[in-house]
C-alpha positions in Angstrom: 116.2 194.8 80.7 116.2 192.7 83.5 113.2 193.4 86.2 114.7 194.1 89.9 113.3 190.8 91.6 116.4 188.9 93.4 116.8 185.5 92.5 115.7 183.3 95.2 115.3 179.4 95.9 113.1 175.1 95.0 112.0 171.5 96.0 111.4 168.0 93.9 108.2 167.2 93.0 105.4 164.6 94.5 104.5 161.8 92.4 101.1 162.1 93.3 98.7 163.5 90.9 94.9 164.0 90.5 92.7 160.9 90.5 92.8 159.6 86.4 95.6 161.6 85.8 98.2 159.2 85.6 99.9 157.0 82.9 98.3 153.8 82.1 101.9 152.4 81.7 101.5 150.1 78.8 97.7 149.0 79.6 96.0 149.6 76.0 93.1 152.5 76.0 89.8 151.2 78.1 87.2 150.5 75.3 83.6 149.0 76.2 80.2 149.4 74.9 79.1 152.5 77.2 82.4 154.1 76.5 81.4 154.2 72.7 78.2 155.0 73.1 78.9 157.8 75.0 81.5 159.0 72.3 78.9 158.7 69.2 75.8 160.7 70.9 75.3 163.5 73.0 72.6 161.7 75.1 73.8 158.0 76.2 71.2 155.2 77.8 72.9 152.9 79.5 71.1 150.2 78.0 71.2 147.2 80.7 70.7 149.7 83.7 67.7 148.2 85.5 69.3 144.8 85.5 67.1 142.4 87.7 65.4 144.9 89.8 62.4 145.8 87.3 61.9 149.3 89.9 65.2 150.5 90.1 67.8 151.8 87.9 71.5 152.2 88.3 73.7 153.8 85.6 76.1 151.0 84.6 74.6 147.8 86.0 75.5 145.1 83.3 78.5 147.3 81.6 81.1 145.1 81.2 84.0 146.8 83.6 86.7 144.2 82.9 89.4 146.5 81.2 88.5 149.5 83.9 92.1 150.4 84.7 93.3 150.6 88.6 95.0 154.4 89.1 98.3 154.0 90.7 97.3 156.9 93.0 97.3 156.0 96.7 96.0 158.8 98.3 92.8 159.0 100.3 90.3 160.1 98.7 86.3 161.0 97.9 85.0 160.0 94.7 81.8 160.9 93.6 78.8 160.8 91.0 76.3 163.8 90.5 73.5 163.2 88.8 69.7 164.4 88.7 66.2 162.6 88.0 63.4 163.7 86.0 61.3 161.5 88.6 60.8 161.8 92.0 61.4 158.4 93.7 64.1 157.2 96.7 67.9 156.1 96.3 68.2 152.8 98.3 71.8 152.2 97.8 75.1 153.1 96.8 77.5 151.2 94.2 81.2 151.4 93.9 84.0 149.3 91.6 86.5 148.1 93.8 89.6 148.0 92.6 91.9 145.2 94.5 94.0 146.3 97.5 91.7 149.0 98.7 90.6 147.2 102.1 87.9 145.6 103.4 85.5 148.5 104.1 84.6 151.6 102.5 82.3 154.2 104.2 79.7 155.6 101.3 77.9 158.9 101.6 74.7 160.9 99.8 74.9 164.4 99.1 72.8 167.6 98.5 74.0 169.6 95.1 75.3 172.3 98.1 77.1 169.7 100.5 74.7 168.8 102.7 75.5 165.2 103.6 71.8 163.8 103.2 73.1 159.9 104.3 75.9 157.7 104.8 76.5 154.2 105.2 79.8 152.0 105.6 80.2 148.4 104.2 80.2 145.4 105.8 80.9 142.3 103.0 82.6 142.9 100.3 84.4 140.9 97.8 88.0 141.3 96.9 87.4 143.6 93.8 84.4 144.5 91.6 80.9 146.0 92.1 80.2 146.7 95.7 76.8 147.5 97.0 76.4 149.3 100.0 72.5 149.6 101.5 71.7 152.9 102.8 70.5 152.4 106.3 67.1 154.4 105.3 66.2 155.3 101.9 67.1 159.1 100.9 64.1 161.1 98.8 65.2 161.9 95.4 63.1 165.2 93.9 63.0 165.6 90.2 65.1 168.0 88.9 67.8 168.1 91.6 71.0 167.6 91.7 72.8 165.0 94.1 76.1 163.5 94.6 76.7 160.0 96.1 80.4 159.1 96.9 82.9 156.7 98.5 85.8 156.5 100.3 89.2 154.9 99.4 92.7 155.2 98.7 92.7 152.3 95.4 90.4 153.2 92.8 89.7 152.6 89.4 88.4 155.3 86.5 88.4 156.3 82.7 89.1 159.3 81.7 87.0 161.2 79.2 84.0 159.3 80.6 82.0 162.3 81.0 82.1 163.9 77.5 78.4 163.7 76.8 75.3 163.1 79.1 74.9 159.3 80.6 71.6 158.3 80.9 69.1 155.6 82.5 65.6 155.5 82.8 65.0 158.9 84.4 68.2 159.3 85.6 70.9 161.3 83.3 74.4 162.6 84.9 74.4 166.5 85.8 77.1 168.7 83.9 81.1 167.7 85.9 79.2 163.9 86.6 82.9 162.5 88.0 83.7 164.4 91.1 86.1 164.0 93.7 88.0 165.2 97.2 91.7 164.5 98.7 91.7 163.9 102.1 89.8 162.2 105.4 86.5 162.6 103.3 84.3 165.3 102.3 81.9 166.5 99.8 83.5 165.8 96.1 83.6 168.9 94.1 86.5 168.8 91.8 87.0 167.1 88.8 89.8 166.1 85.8 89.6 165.1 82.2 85.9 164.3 82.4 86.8 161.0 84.4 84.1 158.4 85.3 85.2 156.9 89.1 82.3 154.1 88.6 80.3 155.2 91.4 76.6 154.3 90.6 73.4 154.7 92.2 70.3 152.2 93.0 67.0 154.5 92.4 63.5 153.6 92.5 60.8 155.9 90.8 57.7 156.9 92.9 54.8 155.5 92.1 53.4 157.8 89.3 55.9 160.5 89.7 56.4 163.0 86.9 58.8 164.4 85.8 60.4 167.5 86.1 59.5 170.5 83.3 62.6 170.9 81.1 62.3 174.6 81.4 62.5 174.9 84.8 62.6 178.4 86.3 65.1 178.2 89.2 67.4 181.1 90.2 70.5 181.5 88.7 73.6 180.4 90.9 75.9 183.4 90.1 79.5 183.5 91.2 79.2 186.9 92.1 77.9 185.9 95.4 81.0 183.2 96.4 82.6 184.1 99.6 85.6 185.9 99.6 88.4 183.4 97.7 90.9 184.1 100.7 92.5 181.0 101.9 91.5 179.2 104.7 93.3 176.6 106.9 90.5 174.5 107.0 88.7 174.8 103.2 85.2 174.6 102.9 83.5 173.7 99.1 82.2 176.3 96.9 78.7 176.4 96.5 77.0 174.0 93.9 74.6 174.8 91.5 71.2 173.4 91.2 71.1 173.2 88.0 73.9 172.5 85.5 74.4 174.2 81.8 74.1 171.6 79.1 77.6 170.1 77.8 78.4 171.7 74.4 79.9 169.7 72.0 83.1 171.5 71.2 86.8 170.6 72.3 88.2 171.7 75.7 91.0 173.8 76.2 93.7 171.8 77.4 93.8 171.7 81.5 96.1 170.8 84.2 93.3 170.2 86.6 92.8 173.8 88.2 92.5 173.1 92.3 92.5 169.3 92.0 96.1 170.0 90.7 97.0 171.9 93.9 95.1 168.9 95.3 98.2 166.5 94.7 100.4 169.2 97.3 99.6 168.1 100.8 100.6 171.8 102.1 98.5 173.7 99.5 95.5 171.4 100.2 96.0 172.6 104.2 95.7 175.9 103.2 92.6 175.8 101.0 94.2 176.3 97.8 91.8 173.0 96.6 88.6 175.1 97.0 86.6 176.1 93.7 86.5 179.6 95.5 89.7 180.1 95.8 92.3 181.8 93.0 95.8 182.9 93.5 96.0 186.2 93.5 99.5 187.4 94.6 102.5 190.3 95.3 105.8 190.0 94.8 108.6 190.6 97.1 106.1 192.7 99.4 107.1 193.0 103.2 105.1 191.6 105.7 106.4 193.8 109.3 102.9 194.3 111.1 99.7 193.1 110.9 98.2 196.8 109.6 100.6 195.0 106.1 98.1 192.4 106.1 95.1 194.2 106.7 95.5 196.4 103.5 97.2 194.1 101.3 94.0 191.6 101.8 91.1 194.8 101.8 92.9 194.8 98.2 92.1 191.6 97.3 95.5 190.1 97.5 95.6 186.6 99.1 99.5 185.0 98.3 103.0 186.8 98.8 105.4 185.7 96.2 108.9 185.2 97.5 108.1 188.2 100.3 110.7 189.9 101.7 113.5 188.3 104.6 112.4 190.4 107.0 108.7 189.2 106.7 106.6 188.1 110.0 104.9 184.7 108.7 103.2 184.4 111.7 101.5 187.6 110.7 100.5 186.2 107.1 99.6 182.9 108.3 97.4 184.8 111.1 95.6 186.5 108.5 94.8 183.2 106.4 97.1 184.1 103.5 99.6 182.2 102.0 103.4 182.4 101.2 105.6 181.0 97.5 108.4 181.2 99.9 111.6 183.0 99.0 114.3 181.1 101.2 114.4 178.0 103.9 113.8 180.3 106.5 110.1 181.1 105.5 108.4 178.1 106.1 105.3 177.5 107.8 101.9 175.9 107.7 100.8 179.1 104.4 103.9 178.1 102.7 102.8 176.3 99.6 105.7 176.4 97.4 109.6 177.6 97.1 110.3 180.1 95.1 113.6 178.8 92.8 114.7 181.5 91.0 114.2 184.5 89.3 114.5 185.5 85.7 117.4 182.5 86.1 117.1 182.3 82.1 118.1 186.0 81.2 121.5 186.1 83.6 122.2 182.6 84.0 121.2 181.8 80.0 120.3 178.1 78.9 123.5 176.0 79.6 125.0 173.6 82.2 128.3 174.8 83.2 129.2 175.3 86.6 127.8 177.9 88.5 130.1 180.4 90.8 127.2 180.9 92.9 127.1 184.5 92.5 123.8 186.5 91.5 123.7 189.4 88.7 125.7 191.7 90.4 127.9 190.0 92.8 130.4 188.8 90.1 131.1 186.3 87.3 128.3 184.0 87.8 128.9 181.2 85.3 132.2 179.1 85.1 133.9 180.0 82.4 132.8 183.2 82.4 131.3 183.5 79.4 129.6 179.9 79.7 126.1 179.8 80.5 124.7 177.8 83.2 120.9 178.6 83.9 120.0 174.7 84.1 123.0 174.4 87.1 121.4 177.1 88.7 118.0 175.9 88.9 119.4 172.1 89.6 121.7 173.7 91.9 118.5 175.5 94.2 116.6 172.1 93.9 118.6 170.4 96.1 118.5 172.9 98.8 114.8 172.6 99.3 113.6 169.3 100.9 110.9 166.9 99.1 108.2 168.3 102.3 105.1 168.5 99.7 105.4 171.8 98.8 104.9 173.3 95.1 108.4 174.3 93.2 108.2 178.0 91.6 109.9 179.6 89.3 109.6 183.3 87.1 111.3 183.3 84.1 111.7 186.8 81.5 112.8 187.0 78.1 114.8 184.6 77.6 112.0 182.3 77.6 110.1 184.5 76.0 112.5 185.7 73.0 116.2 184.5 73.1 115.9 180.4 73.5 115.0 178.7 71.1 111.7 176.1 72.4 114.3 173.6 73.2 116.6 175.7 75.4 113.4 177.3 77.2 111.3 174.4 77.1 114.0 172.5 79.5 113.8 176.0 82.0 109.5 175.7 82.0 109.2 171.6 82.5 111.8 170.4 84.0 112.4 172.4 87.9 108.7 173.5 88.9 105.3 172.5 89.6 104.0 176.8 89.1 106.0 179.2 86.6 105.1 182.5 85.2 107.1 184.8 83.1 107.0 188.9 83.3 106.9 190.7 80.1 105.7 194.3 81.0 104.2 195.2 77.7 102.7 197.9 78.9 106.4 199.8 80.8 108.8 198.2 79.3 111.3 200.9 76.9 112.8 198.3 75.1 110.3 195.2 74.3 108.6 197.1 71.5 111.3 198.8 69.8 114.3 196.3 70.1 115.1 193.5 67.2 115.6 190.7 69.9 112.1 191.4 71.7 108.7 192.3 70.7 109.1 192.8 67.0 111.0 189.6 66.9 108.3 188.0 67.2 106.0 189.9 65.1 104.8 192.6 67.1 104.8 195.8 65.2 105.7 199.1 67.7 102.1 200.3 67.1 100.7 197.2 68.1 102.7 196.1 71.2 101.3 198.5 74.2 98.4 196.4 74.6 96.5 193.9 76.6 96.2 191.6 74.8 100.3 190.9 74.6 100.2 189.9 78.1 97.5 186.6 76.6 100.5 186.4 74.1 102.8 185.9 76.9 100.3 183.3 78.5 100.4 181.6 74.9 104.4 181.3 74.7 104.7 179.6 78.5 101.4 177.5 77.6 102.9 176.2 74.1 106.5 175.5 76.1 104.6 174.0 79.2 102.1 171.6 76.8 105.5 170.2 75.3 105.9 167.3 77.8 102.5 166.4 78.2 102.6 167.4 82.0 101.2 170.6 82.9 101.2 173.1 85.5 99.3 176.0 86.2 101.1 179.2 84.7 100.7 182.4 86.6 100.3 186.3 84.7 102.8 188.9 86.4 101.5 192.8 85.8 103.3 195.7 87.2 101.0 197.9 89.1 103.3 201.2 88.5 106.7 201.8 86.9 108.9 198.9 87.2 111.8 200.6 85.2 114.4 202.9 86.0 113.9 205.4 83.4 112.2 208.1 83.6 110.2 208.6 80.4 109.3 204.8 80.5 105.7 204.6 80.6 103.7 203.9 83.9 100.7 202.1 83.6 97.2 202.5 84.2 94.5 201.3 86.0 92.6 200.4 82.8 95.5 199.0 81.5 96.5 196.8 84.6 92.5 195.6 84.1 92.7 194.5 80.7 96.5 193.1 81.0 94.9 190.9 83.9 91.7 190.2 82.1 93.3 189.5 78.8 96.2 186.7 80.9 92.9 185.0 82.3 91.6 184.8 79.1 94.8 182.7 77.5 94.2 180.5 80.7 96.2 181.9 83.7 95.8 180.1 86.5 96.6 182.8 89.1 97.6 186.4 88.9 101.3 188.6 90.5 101.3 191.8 90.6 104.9 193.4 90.5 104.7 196.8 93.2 107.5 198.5 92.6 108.6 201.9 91.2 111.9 201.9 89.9 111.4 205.3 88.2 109.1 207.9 87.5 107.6 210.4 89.6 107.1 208.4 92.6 109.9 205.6 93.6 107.6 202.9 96.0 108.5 199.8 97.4 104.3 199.5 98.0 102.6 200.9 95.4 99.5 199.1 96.5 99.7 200.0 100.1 101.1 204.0 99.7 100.4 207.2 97.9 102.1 206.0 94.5 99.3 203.6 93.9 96.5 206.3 95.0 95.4 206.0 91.6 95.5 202.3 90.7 94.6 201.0 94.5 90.6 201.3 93.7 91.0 200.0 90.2 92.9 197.2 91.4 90.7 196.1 94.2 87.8 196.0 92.0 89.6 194.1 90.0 90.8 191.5 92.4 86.8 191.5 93.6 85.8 190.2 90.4 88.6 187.9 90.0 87.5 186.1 93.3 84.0 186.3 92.8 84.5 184.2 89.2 87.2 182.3 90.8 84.2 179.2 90.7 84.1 179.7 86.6 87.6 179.9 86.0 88.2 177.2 88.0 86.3 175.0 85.4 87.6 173.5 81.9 87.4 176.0 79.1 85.8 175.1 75.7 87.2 176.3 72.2 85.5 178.4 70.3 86.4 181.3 68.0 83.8 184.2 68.9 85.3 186.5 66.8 88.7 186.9 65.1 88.9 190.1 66.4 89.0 189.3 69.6 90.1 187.4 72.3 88.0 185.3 74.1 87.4 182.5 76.5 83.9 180.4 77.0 83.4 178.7 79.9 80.1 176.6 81.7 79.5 176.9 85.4 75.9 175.8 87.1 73.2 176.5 84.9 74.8 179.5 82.6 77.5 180.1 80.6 80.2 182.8 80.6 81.6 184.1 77.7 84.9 186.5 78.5 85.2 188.9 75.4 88.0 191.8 74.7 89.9 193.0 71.8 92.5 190.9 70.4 96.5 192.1 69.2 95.5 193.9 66.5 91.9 194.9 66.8 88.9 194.3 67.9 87.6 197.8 69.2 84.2 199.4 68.3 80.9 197.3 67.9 82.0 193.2 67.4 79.3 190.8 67.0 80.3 187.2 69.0 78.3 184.4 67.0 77.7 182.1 69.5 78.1 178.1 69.6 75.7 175.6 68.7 73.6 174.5 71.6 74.1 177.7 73.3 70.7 179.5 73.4 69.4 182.5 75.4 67.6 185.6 74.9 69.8 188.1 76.3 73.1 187.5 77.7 73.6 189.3 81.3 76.6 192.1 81.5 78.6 190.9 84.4 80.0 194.1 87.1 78.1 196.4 84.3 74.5 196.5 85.3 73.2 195.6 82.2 72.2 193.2 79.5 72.2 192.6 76.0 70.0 190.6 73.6 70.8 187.8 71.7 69.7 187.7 68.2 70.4 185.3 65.1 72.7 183.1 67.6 75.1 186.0 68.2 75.1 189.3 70.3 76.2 192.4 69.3 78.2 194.6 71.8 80.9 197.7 71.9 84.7 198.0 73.3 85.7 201.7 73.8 89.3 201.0 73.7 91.8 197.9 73.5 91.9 197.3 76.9 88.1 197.3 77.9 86.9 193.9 78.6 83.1 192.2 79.3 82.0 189.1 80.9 78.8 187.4 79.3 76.3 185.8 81.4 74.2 183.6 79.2 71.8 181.3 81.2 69.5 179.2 78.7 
């Protein structure tokens, strides 16, 4: 069946992408001796660092940099280093690699690990390309064990991605954790990062005279991101607070990544409306009205922050008052919170995978493909491109089963990668009469009927749009869609529940969703809505859902960061990530399994004694490298909080 959502309108996408993102367009892979180095051992010393200055030490002085690429981006940006010393001692100066073109002048900056800018400086000679040194105007105090970042300014640049895989060293300086760092924009403290990418900014450091260094079990607070602000989006972001003290890098493979909110970073409108801070995660409605500003005010007290493709009628002068943002449904709602168009909806079930010519009716309103019995999805979708203008904004579209089911990768491959910069797909394992019982759905793809109600099918869903989306080698953030009710007209279709609606989200984030929608709407059931979240059908599920959105926001720092791979457990499905000085280890049961007492065996490297119960007010130990826990029932999740 198809869900109720009206299809709706999309726009061409920006060229610009996140600093070392882009193709190197025939140049052959960057190769030097620090690159290998860092490759073949968990611990690199740049072995040339203190070059002439016997007191100081920079990270890549005497590297040879010939081959460093120039990134065809041209946007202005901050690019950054952080690093730490195990000596106390002073930084003196700040050293860039110019690449050629990128002006005569660059202003430089030093930073505290939480964005206090501790000195800046601005060049005054500088060569046409190469290393640049730019004296600070007075020395900054470097303490042992602290992280700093120093930066520079420019719109040319030049970087190597997967830099960053293992620690860089030099003398007593080592890089700290994300080491390449950077910010779009006028200038500002550098927190995001892609693909491990060294921007060759480099540091001149003198030790203190007999300074020691700091204790390698240092006892410093944990930086937990329980305690972020509120991820709601501001007009004017502000960074998400840094840790002190970074987890050591594991040596396991990443999951792969589109870049999180440096991705959002390459959208001039989404950057304006804060979508580029680490605090911030998507957390959206669909097709809600917006009439007065009492919509607002309980739509946000319920954690929501983004209205997908909200209804004609909607005030944006309302949403945009509140500091929320719009995926906009038609040309009409367009304002400084609308960050994307919304194309279409579900364009791949009623318009099918085909290019013939399009009647321009909607399911509904007539034959919508000419001949009638052609199919002509891709039309459709070209067809909305071209009514949106190339203004910056993100392209949107959800697709349903078709993707999911009926195409084959080809035919739903060309929906996912070819019209939008966000896409999701809404599979309502959970309502849906039909997806686990008919041949064409659930159990044609291997889900057996006593198998399909559960959380962990919604992560399957993430799977299917992740394997279509990673088929072009260009991805985009994929959203989860969960109904919050009973999206379907029948009667004696299920309606969900709040634990269910928990683990559905839970389980999505785990298999990588970038953002979360939730559908509101009762089609059926005991109580028809339009609002589920704001009126008495959602009495029930409001609370659980709130909560729920809380934590969300409150990790949105974590799962704003690269996963790694790792296989906990094959009963379950899980997700391991490193932020400041702990890790986090999300943990519920998989398709087929997984309740009951599971032990995780964790990953080499990653020690602890007990691992902190997120949201549960509790802990666990960790014994023989692996902790030991219980999950009442497939949709209960928990969120490990290991700090070494």
């Amino acid at each position: 069946m198809e869900s109720q959502h009206p299809p709706v309108p999309p726009a061409p996408r920006p060229s610009a992408s996140p600093p070392g993102r882009h193709p190197r367009r025939g140049r052959s892979t960057f190769t030097i001796a620090a690159v290998l180095a860092v490759l073949a051992s968990t611990t690199v010393v740049a072995a040339d660092a203190a070059t002439s200055r016997s007191a100081t030490f920079s990270f890549f002085a005497g590297a040879d940099v010939s081959g460093v690429p120039t990134d065809p981006d041209t946007q202005f940006v901050e690019l950054g280093l952080r690093f730490t010393s195990s000596s106390n001692g002073t930084l003196t100066a700040v050293r860039f690699l110019k690449a050629n073109g990128s002006g005569r002048t660059h202003p430089v900056n030093v930073w505290s690990a939480r964005g206090q800018k501790l000195a800046t400086a601005t060049s005054t000679t500088e060569s046409p390309s190469g290393w640049q040194e730019v004296k600070l105007p007075t020395p900054v105090r470097i303490e042992a064990g602290q992280v700093y970042v120093v930066s520079y300014h420019t719109a040319r640049y030049r970087s190597t991605q997967n830099f960053f895989n293992r620690t860089v060293t030099s003398g007593p300086l080592s890089t700290s954790g994300v080491a390449g760092v950077y910010a779009y924009g006028a200038g500002g403290f550098p927190t995001s990062d892609y693909q491990a990418s060294n921007y060759w900014v480099d540091v001149v450091f003198a030790p203190a005279a007999g300074s020691t260094s700091a204790p390698t079990t240092s006892a410093r607070p944990s930086t937990s991101p329980t305690r972020t602000p509120s991820a709601s989006p501001t007009r004017t972001p502000t960074p998400g607070p840094t840790p002190t003290t970074t987890a050591a890098p594991l040596a396991l493979p990443r999951v792969a990544w589109e870049g999180g909110p440096a991705y959002y970073g390459t959208f001039p409108v989404a950057r304006g409306a804060g979508w580029t801070n680490p605090a911030f995660f998507p957390i959206g409605v669909w097709q809600e009205s917006v009439i007065e500003a009492r919509d607002t005010a309980l739509d946000k007290s319920a954690g929501i922050n983004t209205y997908v493709a909200p209804t004609d009628n909607s005030n944006l002068r309302l949403i945009e008052s509140a500091g929320m943002s719009v995926i906009g449904g038609n040309s009409g709602q367009v304002g400084p919170s609308t960050v994307a168009w919304s194309l279409s909806d579900e364009v791949d079930m009623w318009g099918g995978p085909g290019s013939s010519a399009w009647t321009g009716n909607h399911p509904g309103q007539g034959a919508v493909c000419q001949p009638a019995n052609g199919r002509c999805g891709y039309t459709v979708q070209e067809t909305m491109l071209r009514r949106f203008p190339a203004d910056g904004r993100m392209r949107y579209a959800n697709y349903g089963k078709g993707v999911m089911f009926w195409e084959t990768d080809a035919e739903a491959g060309r929906f996912v990668n070819s019209y939008t910069n966000v896409v999701s797909n809404d599979i309502y394992w959970y309502t849906d009469p039909g997806v686990c019982d008919s041949p064409s759905e659930g159990p044609g793809i291997g889900v057996r009927r006593e198998d399909c109600r559960r959380a962990a099918n919604y992560g399957r869903t993430m799977d299917r749009m992740r394997h279509l989306d990673g088929a072009d080698g260009k991805r985009q953030p994929i959203f989860a869609f969960v109904e919050v009710g009973h999206p379907f007209t029948e009667d004696n279709a299920p309606t969900i529940t709040g634990d269910q609606i928990a683990g559905a989200v839970m389980n999505s984030l785990i298999h990588e969703a970038r953002g979360i929608q939730y559908f509101n709407h009762n089609f059926g059931g005991s109580c028809p809505s339009q609002h589920v979240l704001r009126d008495r059908c959602g009495a029930a599920v409001r609370p659980v859902v709130t909560e729920l959105n809380r934590r969300v926001s409150s990790l949105a720092p974590v799962l704003n960061t690269q996963s790694y791979e790792w296989r906990f457990n094959p009963n379950l499905d899980t997700m391991l990530k490193a932020y400041g000085n702990s890790y986090y280890v999300f943990a519920m049961p998989g398709r087929t399994g997984g309740t009951g007492s599971q032990t995780l065996t964790l990953p080499p490297g990653m020690r602890g004694t007990r691992a902190e119960v997120l949201f549960e007010n509790r802990t666990v130990p960790i014994s023989g490298g692996a902790v030991q826990d219980a999950f009442a029932r497939e949709s209960a999740y928990h969120i490990y909080k290991i700090t070494p």
